[in-house]
N, C-alpha and C positions, 0 to 999 in steps of 0.2 A: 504494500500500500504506500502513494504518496502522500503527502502533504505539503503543501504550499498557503502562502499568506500574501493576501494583494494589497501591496503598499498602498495602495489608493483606496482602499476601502478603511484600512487598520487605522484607529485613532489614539493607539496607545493604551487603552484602559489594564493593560499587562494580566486578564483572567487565563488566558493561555499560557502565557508561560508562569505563572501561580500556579494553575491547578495541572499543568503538566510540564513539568522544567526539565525532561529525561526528551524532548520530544520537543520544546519551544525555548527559545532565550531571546530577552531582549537586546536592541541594538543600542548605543551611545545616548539617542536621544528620547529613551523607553519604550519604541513600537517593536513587536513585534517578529521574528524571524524562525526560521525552518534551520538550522544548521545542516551543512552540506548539504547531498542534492534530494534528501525529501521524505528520504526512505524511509517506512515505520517500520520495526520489528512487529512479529505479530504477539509479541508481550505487553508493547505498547499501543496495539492498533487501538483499546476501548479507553485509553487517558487522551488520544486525539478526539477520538471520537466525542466524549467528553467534551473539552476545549472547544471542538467546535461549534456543538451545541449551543455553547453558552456564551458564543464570541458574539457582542450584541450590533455589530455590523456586518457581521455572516461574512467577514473576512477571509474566511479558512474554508481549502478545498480539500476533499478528500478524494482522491480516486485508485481506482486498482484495489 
């Protein structure tokens, strides 16, 4: 599974990388990022799945 965050949507509220830090880290100016190219383990697929949920600009895609 990937995951990706669209800079243009993300306002920073950092629930994604809070409630999944294994899977989200913030950048310099606290929005939002995927570290390297996206990949979930499938131990983490349900803390993205999570995050995205609750991302309250529906920033976060999941696919695969």
């Amino acid at each position: 599974m990937k995951v990706s965050i669209d800079p243009g949507l993300c306002m920073g509220h950092g629930l994604c990388y809070m409630s999944a830090p294994e899977v989200f880290r913030d950048d310099d100016e606290g929005y939002g990022q995927v570290p390297g190219d996206g990949e979930v383990t499938a131990t983490r697929a349900d803390d993205a799945r999570h995050a995205a949920a609750n991302c309250p600009e529906r920033a976060i895609t999941i696919s695969g």
